[in-house]
Structures are given as structure tokens and as C-alpha cells.
ChimeraX commands (.cxc) that place a marker at each C-alpha (Angstrom):
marker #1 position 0.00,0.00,0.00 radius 0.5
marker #1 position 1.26,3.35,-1.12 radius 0.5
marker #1 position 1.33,6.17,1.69 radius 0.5
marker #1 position 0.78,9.52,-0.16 radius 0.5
marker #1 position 2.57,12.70,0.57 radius 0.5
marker #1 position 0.11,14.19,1.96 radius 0.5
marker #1 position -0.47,11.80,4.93 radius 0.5
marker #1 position 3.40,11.63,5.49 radius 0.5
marker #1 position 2.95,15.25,6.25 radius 0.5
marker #1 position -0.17,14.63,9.06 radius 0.5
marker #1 position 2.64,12.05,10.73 radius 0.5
marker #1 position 4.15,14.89,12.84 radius 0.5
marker #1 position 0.98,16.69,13.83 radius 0.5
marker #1 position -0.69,13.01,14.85 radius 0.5
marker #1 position 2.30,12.62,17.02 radius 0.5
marker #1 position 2.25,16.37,18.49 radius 0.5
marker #1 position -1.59,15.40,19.52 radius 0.5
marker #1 position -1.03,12.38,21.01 radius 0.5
marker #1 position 1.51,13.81,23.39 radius 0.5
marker #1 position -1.47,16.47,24.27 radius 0.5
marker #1 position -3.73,13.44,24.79 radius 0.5
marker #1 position -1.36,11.53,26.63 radius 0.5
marker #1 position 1.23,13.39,28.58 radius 0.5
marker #1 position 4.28,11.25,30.03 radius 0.5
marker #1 position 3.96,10.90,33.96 radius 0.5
marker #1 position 5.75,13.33,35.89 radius 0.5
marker #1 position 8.67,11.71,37.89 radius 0.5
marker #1 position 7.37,10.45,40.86 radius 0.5
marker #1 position 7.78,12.22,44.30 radius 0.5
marker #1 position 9.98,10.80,46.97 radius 0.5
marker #1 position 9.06,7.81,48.90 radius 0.5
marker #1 position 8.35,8.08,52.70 radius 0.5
marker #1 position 10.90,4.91,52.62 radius 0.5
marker #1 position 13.46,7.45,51.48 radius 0.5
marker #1 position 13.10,9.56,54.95 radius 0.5
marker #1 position 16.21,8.17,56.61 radius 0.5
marker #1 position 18.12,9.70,53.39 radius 0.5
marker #1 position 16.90,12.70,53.56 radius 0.5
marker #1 position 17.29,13.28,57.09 radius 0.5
marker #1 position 21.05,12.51,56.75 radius 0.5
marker #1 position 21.15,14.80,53.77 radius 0.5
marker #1 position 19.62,17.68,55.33 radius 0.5
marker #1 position 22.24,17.07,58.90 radius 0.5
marker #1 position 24.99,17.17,56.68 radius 0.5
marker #1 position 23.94,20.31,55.12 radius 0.5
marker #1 position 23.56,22.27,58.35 radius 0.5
marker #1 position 26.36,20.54,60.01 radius 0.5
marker #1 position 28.47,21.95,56.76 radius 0.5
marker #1 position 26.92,24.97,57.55 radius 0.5
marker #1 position 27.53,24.94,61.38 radius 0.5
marker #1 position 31.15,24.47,60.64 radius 0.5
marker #1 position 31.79,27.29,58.52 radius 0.5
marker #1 position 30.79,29.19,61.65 radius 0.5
marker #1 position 33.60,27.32,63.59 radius 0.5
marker #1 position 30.69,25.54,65.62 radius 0.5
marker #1 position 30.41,21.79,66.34 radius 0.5
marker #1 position 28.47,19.43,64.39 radius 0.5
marker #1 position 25.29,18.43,65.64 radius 0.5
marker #1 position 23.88,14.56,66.33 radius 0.5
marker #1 position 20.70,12.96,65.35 radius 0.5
marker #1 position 19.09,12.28,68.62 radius 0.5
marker #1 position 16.46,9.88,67.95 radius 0.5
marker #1 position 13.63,12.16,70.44 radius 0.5
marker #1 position 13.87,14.58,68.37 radius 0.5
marker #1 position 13.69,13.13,65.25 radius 0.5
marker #1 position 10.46,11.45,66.06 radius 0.5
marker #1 position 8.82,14.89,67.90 radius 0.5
marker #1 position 10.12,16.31,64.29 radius 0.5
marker #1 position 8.54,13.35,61.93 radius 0.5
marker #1 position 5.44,13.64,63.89 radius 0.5
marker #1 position 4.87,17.83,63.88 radius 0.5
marker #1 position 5.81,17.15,60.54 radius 0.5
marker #1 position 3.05,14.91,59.79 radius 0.5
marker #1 position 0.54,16.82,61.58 radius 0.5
marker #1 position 1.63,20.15,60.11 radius 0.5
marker #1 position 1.41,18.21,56.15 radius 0.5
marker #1 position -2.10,16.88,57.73 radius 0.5
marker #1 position -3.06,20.12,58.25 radius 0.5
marker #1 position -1.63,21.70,55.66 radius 0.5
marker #1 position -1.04,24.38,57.88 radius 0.5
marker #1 position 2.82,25.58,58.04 radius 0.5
marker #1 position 2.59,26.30,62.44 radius 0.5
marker #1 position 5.08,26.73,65.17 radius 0.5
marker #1 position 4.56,24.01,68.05 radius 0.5
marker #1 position 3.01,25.97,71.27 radius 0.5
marker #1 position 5.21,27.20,74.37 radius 0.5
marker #1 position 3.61,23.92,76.08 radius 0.5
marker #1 position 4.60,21.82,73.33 radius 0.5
marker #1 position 8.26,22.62,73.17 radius 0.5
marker #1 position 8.42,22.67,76.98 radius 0.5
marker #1 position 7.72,19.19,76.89 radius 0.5
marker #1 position 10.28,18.21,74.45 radius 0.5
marker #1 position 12.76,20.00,76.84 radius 0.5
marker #1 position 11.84,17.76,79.87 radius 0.5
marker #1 position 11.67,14.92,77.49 radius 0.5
marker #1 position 15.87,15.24,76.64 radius 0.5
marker #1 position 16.57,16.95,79.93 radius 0.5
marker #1 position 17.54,20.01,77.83 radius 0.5
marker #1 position 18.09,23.81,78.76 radius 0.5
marker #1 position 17.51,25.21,74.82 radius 0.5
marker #1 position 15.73,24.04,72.21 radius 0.5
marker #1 position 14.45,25.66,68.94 radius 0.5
marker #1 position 12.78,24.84,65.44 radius 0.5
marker #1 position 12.70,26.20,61.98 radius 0.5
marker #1 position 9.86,25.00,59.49 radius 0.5
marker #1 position 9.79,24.64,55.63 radius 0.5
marker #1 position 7.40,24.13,53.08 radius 0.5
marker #1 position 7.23,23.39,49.15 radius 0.5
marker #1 position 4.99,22.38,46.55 radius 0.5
marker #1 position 7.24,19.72,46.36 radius 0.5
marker #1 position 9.98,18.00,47.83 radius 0.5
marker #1 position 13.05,19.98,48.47 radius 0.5
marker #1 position 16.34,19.16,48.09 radius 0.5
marker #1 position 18.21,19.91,51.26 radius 0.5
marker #1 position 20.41,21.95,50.08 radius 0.5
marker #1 position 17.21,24.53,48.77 radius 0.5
marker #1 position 16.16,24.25,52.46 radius 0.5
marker #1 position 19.14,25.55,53.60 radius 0.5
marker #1 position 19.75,28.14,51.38 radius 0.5
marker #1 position 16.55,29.45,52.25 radius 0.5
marker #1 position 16.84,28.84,55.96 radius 0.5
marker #1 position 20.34,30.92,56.05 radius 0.5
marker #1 position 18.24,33.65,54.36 radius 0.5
marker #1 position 15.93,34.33,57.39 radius 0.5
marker #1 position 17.72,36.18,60.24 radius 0.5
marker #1 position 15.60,33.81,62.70 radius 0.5
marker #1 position 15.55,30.51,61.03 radius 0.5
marker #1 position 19.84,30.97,60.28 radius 0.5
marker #1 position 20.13,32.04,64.53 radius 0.5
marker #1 position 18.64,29.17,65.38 radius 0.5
marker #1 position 21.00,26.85,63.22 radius 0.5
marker #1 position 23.92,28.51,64.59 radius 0.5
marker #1 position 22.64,28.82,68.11 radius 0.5
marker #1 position 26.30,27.46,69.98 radius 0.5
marker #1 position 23.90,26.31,72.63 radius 0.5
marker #1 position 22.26,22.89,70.57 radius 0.5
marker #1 position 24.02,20.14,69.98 radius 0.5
marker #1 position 21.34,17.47,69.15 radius 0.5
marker #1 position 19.26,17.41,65.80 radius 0.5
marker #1 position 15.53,16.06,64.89 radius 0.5
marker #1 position 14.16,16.16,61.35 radius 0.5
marker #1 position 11.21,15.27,60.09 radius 0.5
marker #1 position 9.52,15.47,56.53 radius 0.5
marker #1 position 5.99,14.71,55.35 radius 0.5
marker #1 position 4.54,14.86,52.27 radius 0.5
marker #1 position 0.57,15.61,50.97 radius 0.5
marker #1 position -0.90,13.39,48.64 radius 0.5
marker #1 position -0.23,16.02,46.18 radius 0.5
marker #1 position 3.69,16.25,46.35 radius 0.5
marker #1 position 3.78,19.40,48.50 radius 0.5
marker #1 position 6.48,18.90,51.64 radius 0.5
marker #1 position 6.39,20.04,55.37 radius 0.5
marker #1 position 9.87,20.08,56.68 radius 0.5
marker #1 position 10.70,20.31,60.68 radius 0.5
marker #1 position 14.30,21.08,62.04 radius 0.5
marker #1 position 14.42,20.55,65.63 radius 0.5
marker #1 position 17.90,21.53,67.43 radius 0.5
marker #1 position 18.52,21.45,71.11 radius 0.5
marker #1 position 21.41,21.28,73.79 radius 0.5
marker #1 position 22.57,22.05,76.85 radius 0.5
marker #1 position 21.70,19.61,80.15 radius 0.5
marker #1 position 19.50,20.98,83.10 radius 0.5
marker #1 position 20.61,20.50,86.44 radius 0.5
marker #1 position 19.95,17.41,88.47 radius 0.5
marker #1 position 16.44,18.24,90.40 radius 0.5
marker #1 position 16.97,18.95,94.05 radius 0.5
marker #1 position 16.87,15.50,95.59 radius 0.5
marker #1 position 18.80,13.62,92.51 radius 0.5
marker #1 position 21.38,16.60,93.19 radius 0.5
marker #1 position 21.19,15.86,97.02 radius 0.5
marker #1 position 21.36,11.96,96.36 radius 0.5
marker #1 position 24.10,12.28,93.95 radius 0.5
marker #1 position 26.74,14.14,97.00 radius 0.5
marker #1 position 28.85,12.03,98.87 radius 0.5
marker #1 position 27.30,13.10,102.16 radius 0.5
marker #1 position 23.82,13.18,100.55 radius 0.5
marker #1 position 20.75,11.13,102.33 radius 0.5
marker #1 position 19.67,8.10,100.26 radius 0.5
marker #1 position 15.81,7.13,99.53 radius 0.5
marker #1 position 15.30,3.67,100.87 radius 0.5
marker link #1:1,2 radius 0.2
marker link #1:2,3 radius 0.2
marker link #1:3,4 radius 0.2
marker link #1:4,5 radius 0.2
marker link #1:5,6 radius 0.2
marker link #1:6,7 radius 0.2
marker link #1:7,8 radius 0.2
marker link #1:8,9 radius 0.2
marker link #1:9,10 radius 0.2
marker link #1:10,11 radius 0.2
marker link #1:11,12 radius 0.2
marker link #1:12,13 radius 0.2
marker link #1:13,14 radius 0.2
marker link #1:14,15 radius 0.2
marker link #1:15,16 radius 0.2
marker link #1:16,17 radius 0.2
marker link #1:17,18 radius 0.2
marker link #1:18,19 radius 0.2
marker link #1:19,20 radius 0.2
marker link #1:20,21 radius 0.2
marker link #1:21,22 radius 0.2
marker link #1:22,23 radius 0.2
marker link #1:23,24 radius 0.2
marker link #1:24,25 radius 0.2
marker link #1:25,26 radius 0.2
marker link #1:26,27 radius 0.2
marker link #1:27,28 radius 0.2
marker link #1:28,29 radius 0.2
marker link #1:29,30 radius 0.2
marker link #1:30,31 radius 0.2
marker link #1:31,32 radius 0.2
marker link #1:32,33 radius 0.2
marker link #1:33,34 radius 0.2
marker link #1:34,35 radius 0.2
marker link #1:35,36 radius 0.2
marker link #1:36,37 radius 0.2
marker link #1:37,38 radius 0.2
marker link #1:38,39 radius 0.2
marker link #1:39,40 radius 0.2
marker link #1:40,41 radius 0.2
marker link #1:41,42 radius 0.2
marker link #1:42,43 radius 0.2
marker link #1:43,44 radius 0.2
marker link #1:44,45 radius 0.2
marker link #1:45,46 radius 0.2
marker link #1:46,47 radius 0.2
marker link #1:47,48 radius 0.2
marker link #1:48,49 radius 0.2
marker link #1:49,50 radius 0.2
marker link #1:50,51 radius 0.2
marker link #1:51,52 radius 0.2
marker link #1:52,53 radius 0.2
marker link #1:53,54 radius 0.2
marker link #1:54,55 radius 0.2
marker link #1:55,56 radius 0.2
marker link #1:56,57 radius 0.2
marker link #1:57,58 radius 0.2
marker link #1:58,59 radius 0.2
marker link #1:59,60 radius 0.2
marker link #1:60,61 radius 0.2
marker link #1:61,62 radius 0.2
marker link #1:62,63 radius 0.2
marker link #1:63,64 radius 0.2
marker link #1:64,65 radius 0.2
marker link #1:65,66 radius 0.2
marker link #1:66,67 radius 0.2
marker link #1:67,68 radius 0.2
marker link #1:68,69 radius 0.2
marker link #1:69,70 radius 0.2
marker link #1:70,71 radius 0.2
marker link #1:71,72 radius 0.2
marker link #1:72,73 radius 0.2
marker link #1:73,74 radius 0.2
marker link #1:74,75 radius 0.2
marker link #1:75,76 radius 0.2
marker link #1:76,77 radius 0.2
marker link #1:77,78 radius 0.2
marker link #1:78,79 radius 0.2
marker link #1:79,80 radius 0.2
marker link #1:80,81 radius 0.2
marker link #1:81,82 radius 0.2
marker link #1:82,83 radius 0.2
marker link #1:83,84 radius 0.2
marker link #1:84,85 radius 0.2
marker link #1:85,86 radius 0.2
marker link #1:86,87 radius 0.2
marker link #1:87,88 radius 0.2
marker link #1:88,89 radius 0.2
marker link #1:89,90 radius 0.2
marker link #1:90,91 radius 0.2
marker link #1:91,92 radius 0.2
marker link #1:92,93 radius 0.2
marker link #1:93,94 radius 0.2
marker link #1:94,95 radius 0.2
marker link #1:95,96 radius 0.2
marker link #1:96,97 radius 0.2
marker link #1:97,98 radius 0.2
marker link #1:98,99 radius 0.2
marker link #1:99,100 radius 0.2
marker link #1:100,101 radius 0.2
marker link #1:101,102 radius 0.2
marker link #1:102,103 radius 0.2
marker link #1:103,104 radius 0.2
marker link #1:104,105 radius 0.2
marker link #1:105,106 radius 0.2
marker link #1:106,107 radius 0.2
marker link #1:107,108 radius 0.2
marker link #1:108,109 radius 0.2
marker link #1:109,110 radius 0.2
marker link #1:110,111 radius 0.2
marker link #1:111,112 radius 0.2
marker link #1:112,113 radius 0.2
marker link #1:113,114 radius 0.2
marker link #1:114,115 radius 0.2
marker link #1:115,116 radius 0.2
marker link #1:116,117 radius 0.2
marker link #1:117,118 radius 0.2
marker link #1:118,119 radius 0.2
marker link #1:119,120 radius 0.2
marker link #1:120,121 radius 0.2
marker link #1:121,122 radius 0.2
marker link #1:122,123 radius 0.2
marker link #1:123,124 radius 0.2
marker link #1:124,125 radius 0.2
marker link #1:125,126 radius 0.2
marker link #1:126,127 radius 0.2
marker link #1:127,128 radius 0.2
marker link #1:128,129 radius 0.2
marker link #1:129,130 radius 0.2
marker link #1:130,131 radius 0.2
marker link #1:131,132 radius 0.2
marker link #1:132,133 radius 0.2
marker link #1:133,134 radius 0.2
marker link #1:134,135 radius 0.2
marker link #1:135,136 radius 0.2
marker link #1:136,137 radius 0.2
marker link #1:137,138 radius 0.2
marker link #1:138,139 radius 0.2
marker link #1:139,140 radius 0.2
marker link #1:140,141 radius 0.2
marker link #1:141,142 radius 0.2
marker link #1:142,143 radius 0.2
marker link #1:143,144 radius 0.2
marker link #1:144,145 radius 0.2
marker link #1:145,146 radius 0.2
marker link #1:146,147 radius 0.2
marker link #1:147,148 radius 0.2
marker link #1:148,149 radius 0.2
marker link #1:149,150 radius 0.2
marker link #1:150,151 radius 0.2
marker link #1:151,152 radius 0.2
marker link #1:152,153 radius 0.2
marker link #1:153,154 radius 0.2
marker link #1:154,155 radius 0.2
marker link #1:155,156 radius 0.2
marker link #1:156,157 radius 0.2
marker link #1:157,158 radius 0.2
marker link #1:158,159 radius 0.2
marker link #1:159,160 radius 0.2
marker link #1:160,161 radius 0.2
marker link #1:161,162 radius 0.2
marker link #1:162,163 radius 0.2
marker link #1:163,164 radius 0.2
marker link #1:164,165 radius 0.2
marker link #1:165,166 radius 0.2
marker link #1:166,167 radius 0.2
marker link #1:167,168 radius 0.2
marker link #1:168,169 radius 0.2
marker link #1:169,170 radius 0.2
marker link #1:170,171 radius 0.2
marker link #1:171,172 radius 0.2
marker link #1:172,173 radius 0.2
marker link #1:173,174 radius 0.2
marker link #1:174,175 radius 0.2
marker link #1:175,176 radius 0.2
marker link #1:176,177 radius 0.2
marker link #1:177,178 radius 0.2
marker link #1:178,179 radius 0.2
marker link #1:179,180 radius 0.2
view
């Protein structure tokens, strides 16, 4: 069967519309299973950060990282990009035993690479003092994502120890009482 000239000429424009009709698949967003990746992308990134400001590096501390995956998932639940209350983060203190502890949010339509949180992190005067607060020394980080691709990021950083309560402080002396 002969193909005419004519028709050979339709052959692009057939093509062009079936691309219209049938769009390839956007790549796929990140996988929850990929979490553990991120979070040690993201650490190294302000840790990188942290040491061009001649500070230590900071540690995952498992607390934290699960306070941070779940305001994360509550925040991407909500869709709602919030600070946890006074209450909130005065529990996470008593929870590590720690004297400081801070957090910066993110959010994008989709998932960020770490590095993009950063950068836009060391933009804001508050969210850059709180990564180079001298006083953490423990890291959470969480991520969640919407059905829809968008991304709720939550750095969690805190440090310093609080003193012994009065009667662990009593208990611990050498001439302290001891509970029976």
C-alpha cells in the first residue's frame, strides 16, 4: 500500500496530539521509605553549615527526630505551616533533659532538596540564629509529604543539660541522704 505525501505530512501533527492526549507521567515524588536519606542529607547540610561558623556538628538524637517526623506529619495533615506551642516545646525540653531548644519549618509544593532548604533557611535572620545557636548540639528532622507532592519540613535543634532536680542533686553528694 502506497502512503501519499500528503499523509506523510499529518505524521508529525498526529504525534504532536497524542503527546497532548497523553502526557508522560511526571517523575514520581519521593518515597516516605526514602526519609532516613533525607534526614542525613539535610544534617549534613547544616552541620556543613555549622562548621563554617567554627561551631560543632550536631547529632541525630532519635527524640527529636520522632517529635520532628510527627509535627511534621501533623503540620502536612493540616496543611497548615505552624510553630509548636510554648507547652509543646516545653515538653520536648523535659523529654531530653535540655536547657535550649528551637525549630525552623519549611514548606514546598514539592519536595526539596536539602540543600534549597538551607539556602533558604540561612536567608531568614531567625531561622539561620537558630541553626547557629552554639547552645544545641542534638538534631531532629522530620519530613511529610501531601498526597499532592507538596512537603512540610521540621528542624528541631537542642542542647545544653539541666541540672539534676533537688533531691537527685542531694542523692548524687557524697554526704547526701539516700531514699530507701
Amino acid at each position: 500500500m502506497a502512503t501519499s505525501p500528503s499523509l506523510l505530512r499529518l505524521l508529525p501533527l498526529s504525534a504532536a496530539s497524542l503527546l497532548v492526549l497523553f502526557p508522560s507521567r511526571a517523575p514520581a515524588e519521593p518515597s516516605p521509605s526514602d526519609l532516613p536519606a533525607f534526614r542525613a542529607a539535610m544534617l549534613a547540610e547544616i552541620n556543613r553549615f555549622r562548621s563554617d561558623h567554627d561551631l560543632p556538628p550536631l547529632k541525630a538524637d532519635p527524640r527529636l527526630e520522632t517529635a520532628s517526623q510527627e509535627w511534621a506529619e501533623r503540620i502536612a495533615a493540616d496543611r497548615r505551616l505552624q510553630h509548636r506551642s510554648d507547652a509543646s516545646l516545653s515538653s520536648l525540653l523535659d523529654t531530653g533533659g535540655w536547657e535550649t531548644i528551637n525549630e525552623n519549618l519549611y514548606y514546598a509544593s514539592r519536595s526539596p532538596d536539602p540543600a534549597k532548604v538551607l539556602a533558604d533557611w540561612k536567608r531568614s535572620p531567625f531561622h539561620r540564629k537558630n541553626l547557629l545557636n552554639p547552645a544545641i548540639r542534638f538534631a531532629g528532622i522530620g519530613r511529610a509529604l501531601t498526597s499532592d507532592g507538596a512537603a512540610y519540613v521540621v528542624f528541631n535543634g537542642a542542647g545544653g543539660k539541666r541540672s539534676k532536680n533537688w533531691k537527685e542533686l542531694w542523692e548524687s553528694l557524697p554526704f547526701g541522704h539516700r531514699s530507701p
